[in-house]
Each structure stands twice: as structure tokens, then as C-alpha cells.
PDB file of N, CA, C and O in Angstrom:
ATOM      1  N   UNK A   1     -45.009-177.544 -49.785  1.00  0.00           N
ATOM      2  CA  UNK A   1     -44.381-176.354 -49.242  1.00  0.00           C
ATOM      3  C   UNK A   1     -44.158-175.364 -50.380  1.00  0.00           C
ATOM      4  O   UNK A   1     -43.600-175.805 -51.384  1.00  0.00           O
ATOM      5  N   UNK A   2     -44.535-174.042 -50.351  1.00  0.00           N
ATOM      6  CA  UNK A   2     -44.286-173.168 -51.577  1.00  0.00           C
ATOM      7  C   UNK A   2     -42.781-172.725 -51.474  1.00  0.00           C
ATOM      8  O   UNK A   2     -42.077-172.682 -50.465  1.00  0.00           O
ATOM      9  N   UNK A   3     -42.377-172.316 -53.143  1.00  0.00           N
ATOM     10  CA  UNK A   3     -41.204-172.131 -52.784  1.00  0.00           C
ATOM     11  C   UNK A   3     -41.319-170.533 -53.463  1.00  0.00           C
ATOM     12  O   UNK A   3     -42.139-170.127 -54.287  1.00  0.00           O
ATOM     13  N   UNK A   4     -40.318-169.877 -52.876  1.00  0.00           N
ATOM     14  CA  UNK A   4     -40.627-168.507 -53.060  1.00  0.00           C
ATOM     15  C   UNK A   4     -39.994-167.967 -54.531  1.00  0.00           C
ATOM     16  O   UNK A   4     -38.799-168.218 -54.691  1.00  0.00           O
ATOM     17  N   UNK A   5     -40.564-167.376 -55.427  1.00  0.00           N
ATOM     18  CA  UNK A   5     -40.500-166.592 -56.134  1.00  0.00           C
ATOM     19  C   UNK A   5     -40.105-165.097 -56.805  1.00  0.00           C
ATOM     20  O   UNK A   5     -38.926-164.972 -56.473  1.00  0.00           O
ATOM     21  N   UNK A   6     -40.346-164.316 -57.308  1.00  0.00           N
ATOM     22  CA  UNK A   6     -39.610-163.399 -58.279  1.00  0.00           C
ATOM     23  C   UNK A   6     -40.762-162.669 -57.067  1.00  0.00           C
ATOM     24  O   UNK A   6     -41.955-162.942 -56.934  1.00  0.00           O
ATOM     25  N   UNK A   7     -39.823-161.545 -56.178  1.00  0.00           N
ATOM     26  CA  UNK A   7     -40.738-160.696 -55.586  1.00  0.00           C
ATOM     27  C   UNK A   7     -42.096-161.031 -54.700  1.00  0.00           C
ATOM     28  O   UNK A   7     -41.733-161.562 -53.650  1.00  0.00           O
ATOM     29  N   UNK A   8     -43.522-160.904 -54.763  1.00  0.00           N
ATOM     30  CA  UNK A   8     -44.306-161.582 -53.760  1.00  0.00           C
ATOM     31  C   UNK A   8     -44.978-162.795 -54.424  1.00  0.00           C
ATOM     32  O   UNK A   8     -46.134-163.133 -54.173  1.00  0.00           O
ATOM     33  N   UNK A   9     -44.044-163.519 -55.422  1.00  0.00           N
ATOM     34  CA  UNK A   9     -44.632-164.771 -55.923  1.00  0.00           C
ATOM     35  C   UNK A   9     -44.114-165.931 -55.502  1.00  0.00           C
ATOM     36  O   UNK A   9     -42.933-166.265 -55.407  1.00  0.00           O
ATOM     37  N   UNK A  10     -45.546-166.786 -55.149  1.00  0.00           N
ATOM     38  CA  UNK A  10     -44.767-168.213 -54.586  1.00  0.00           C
ATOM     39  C   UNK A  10     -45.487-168.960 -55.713  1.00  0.00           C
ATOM     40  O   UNK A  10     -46.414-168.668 -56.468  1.00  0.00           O
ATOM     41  N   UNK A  11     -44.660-170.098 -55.527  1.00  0.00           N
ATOM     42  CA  UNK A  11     -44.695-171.609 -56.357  1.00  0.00           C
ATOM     43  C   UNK A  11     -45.045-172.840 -55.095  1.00  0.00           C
ATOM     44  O   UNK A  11     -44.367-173.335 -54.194  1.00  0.00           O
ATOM     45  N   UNK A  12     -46.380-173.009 -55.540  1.00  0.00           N
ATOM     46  CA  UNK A  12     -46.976-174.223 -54.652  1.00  0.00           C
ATOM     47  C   UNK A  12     -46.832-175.206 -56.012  1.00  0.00           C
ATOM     48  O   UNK A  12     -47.216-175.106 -57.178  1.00  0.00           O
ATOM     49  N   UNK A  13     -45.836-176.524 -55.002  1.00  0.00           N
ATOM     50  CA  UNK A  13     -45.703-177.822 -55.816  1.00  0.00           C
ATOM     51  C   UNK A  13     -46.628-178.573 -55.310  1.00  0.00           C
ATOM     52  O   UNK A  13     -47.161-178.499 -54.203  1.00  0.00           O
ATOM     53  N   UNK A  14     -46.828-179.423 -56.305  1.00  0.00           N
ATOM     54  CA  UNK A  14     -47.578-181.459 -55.734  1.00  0.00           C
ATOM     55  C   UNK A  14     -46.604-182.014 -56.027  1.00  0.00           C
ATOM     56  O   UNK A  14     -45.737-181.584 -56.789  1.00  0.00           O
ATOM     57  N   UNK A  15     -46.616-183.280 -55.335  1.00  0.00           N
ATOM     58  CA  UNK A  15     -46.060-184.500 -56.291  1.00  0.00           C
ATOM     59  C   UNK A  15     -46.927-184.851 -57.428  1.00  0.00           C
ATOM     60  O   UNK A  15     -46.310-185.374 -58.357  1.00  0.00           O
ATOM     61  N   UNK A  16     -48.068-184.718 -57.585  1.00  0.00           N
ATOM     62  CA  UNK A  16     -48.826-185.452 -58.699  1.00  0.00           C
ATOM     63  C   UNK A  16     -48.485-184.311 -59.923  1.00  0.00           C
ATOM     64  O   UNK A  16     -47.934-184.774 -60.922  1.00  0.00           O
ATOM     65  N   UNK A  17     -48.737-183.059 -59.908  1.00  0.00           N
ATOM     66  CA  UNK A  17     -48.667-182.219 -60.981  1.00  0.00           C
ATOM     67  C   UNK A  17     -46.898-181.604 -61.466  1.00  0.00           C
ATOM     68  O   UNK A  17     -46.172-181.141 -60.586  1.00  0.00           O
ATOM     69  N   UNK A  18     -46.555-181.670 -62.512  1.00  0.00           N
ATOM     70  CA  UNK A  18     -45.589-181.349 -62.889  1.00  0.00           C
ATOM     71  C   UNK A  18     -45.176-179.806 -62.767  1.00  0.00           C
ATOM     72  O   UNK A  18     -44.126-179.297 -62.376  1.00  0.00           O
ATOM     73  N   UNK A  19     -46.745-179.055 -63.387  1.00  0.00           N
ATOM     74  CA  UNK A  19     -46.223-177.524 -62.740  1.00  0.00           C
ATOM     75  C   UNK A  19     -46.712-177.099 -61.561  1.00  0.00           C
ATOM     76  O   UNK A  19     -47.528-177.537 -60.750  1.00  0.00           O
ATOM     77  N   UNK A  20     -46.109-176.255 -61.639  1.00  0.00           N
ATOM     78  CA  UNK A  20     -46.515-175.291 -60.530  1.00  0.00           C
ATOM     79  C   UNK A  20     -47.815-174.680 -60.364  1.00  0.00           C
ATOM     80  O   UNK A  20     -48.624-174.859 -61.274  1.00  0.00           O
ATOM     81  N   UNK A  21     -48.257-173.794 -59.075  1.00  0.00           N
ATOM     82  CA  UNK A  21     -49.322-172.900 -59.483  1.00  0.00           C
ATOM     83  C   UNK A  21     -48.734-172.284 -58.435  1.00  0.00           C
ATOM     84  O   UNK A  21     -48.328-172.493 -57.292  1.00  0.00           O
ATOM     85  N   UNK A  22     -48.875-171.182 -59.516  1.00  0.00           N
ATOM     86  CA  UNK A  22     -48.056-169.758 -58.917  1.00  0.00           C
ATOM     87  C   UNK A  22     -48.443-168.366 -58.359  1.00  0.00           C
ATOM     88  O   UNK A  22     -48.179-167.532 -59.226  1.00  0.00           O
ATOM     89  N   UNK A  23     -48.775-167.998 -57.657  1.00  0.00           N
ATOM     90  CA  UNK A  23     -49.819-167.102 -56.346  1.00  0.00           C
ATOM     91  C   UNK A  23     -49.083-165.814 -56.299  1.00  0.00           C
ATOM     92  O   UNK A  23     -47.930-165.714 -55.878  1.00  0.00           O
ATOM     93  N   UNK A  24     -49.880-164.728 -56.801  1.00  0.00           N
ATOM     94  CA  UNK A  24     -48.950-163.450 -56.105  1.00  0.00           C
ATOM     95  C   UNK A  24     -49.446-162.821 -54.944  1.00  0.00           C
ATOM     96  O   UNK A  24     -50.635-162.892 -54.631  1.00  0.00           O
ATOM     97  N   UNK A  25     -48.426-162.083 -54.155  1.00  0.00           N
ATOM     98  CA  UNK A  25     -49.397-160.924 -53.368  1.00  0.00           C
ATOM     99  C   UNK A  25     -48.407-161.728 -51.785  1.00  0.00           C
ATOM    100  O   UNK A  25     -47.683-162.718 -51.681  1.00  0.00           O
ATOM    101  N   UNK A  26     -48.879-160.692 -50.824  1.00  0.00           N
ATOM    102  CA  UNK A  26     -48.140-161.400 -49.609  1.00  0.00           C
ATOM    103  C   UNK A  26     -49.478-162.488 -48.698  1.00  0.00           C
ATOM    104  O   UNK A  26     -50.707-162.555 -48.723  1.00  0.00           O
ATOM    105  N   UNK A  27     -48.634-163.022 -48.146  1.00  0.00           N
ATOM    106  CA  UNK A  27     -49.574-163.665 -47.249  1.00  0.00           C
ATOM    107  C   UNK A  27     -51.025-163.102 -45.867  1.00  0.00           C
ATOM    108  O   UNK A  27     -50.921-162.149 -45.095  1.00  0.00           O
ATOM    109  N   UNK A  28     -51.871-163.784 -45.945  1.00  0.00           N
ATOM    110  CA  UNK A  28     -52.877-162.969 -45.716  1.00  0.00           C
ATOM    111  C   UNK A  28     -53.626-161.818 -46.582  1.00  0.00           C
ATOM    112  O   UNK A  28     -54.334-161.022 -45.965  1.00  0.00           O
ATOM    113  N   UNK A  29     -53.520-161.722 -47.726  1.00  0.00           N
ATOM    114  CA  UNK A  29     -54.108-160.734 -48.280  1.00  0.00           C
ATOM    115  C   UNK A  29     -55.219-162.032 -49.398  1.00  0.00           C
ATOM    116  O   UNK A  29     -54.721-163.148 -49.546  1.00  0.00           O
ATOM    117  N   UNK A  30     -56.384-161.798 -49.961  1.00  0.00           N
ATOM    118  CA  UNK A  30     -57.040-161.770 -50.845  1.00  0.00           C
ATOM    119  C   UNK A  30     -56.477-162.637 -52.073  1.00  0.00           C
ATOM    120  O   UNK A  30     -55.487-162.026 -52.474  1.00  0.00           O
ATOM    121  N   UNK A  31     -56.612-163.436 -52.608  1.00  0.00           N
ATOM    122  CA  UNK A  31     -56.329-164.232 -54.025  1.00  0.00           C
ATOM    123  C   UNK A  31     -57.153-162.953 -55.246  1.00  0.00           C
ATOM    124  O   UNK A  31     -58.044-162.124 -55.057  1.00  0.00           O
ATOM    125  N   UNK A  32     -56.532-163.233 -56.191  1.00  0.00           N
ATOM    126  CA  UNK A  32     -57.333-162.542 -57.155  1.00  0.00           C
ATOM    127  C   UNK A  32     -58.498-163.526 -57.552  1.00  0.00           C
ATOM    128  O   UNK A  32     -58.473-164.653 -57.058  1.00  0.00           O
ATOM    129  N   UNK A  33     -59.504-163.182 -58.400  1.00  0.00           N
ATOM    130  CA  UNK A  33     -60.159-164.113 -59.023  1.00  0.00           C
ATOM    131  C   UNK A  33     -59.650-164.683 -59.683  1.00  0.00           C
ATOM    132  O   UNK A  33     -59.641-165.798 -59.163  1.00  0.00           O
ATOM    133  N   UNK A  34     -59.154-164.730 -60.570  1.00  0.00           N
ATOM    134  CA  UNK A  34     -58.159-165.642 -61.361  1.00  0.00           C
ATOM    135  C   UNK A  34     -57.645-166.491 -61.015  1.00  0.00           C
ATOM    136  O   UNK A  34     -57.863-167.589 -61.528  1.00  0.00           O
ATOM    137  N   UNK A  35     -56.427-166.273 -59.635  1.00  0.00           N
ATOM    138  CA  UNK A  35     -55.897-166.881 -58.716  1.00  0.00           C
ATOM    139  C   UNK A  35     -56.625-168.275 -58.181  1.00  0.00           C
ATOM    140  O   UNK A  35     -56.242-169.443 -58.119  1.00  0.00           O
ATOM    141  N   UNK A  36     -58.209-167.404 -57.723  1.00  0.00           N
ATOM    142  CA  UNK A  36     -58.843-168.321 -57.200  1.00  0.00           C
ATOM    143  C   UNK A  36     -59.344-169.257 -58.114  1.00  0.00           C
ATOM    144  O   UNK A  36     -59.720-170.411 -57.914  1.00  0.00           O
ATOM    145  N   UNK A  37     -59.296-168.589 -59.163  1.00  0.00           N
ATOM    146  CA  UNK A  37     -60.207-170.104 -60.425  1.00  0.00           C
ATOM    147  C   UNK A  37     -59.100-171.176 -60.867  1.00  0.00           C
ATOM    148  O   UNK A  37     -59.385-172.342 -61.140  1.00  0.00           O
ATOM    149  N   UNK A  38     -57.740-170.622 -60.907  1.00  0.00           N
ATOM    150  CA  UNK A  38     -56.737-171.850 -61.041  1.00  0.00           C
ATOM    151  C   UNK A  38     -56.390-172.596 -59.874  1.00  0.00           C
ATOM    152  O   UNK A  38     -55.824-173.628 -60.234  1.00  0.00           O
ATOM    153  N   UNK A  39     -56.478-172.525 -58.701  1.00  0.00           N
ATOM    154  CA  UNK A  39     -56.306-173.087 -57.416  1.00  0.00           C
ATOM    155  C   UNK A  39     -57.523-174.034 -57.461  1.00  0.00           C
ATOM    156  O   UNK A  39     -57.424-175.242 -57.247  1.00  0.00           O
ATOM    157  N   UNK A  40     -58.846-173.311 -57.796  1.00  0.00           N
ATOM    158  CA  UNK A  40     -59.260-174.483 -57.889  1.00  0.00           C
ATOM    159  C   UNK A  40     -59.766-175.767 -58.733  1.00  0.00           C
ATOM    160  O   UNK A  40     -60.249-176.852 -58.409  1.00  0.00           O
ATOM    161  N   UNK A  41     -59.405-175.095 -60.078  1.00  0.00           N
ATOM    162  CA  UNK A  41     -58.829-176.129 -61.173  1.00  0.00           C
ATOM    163  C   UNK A  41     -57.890-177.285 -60.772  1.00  0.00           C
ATOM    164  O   UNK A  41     -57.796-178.453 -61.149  1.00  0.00           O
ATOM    165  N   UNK A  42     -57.151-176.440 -59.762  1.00  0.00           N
ATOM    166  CA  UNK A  42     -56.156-177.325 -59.804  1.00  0.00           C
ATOM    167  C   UNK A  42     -56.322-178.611 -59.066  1.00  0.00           C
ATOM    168  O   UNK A  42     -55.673-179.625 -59.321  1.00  0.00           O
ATOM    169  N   UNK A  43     -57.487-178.481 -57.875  1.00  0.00           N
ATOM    170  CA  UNK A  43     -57.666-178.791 -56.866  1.00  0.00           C
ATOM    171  C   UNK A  43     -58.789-179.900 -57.897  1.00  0.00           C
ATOM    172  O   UNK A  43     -58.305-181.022 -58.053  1.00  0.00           O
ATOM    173  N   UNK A  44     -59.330-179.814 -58.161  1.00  0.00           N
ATOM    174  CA  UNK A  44     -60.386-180.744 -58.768  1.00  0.00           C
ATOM    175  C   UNK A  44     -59.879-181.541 -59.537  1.00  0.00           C
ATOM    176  O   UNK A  44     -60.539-182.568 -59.696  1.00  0.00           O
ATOM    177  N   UNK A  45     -58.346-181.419 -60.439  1.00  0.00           N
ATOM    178  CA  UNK A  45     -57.640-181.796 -61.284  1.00  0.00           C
ATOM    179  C   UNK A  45     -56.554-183.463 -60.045  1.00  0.00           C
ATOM    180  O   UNK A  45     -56.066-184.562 -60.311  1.00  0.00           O
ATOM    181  N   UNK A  46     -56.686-182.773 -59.040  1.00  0.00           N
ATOM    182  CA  UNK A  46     -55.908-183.377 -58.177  1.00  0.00           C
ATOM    183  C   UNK A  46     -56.499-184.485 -57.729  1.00  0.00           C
ATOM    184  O   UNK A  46     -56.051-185.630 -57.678  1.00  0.00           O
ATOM    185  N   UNK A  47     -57.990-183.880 -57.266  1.00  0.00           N
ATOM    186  CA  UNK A  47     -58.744-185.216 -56.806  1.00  0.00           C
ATOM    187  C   UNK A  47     -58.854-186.464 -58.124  1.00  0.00           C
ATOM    188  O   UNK A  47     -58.736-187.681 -57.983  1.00  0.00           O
ATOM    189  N   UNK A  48     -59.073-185.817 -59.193  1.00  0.00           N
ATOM    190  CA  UNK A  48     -59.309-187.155 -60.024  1.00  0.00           C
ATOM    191  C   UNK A  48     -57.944-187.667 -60.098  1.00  0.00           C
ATOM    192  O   UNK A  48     -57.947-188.862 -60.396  1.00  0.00           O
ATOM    193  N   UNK A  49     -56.726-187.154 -59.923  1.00  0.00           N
ATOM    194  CA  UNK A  49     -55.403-188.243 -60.322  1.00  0.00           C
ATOM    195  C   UNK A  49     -55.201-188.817 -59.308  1.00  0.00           C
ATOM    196  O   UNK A  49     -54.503-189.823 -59.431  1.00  0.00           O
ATOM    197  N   UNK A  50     -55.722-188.447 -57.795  1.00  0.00           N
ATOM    198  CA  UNK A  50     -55.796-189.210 -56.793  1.00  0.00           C
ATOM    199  C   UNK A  50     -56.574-190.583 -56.556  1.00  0.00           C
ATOM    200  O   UNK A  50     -56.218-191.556 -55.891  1.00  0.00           O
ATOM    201  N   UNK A  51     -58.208-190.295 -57.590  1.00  0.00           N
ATOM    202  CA  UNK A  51     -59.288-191.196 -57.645  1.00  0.00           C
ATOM    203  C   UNK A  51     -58.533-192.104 -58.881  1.00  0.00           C
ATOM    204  O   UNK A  51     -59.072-193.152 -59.236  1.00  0.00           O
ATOM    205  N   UNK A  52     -57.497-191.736 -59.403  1.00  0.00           N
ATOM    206  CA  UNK A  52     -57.265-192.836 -60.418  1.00  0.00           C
ATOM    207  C   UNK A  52     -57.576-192.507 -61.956  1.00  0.00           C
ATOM    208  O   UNK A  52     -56.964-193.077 -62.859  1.00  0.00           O
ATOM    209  N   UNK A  53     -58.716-191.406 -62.226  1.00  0.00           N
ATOM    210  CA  UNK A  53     -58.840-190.738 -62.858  1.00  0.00           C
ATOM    211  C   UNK A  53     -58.058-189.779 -63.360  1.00  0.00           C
ATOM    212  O   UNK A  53     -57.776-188.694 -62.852  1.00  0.00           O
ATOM    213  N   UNK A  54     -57.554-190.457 -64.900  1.00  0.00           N
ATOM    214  CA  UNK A  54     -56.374-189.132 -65.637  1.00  0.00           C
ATOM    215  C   UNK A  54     -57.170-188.636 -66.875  1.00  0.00           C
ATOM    216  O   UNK A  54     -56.389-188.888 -67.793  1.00  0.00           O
ATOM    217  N   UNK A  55     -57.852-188.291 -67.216  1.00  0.00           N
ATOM    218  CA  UNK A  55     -58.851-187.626 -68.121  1.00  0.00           C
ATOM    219  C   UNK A  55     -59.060-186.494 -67.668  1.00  0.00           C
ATOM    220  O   UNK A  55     -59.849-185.738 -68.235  1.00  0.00           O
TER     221      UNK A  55
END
């Protein structure tokens, strides 16, 4: 569940990751590129601590 932030920034938690990843802008609008390249860092980062994989 994101938790809301400084103005139109949210904080999406895991249980597996310690920080955050933090999204601006309102809902329904566009990710930046950036946005989109750490979301899905993050997301690939997730599957391996899920697969057991911490490297």
C-alpha cells in the first residue's frame, strides 16, 4: 500500500526491500522515465530475493 508523501509523492513499501521507491505526480498520469527505470529495477531486484537469489 503506498503511503503518501511531501505533496504528489508516494512511498511504495515491500516487505522484502528496506527502502522505499518513491513516485511523483498524481495518479493516472504518466511515470517519468526515470521513474519507470527504478520501478523496474526494483521489480527485477524483487524477483531474485523472492527466487532466493541475494546477489
Amino acid at each position: 500500500m503506498p503511503k503518501r508523501g511531501k505533496g504528489s509523492h508516494y512511498y511504495w513499501v515491500h516487505p522484502l526491500r528496506k527502502n522505499p521507491v518513491v513516485l511523483s505526480g498524481k495518479d493516472s498520469k504518466d511515470a517519468k522515465p526515470y521513474q519507470e527505470k527504478d520501478v523496474i529495477a526494483v521489480l527485477k531486484q524483487l524477483k531474485k530475493l523472492e527466487q532466493g537469489d541475494e546477489s
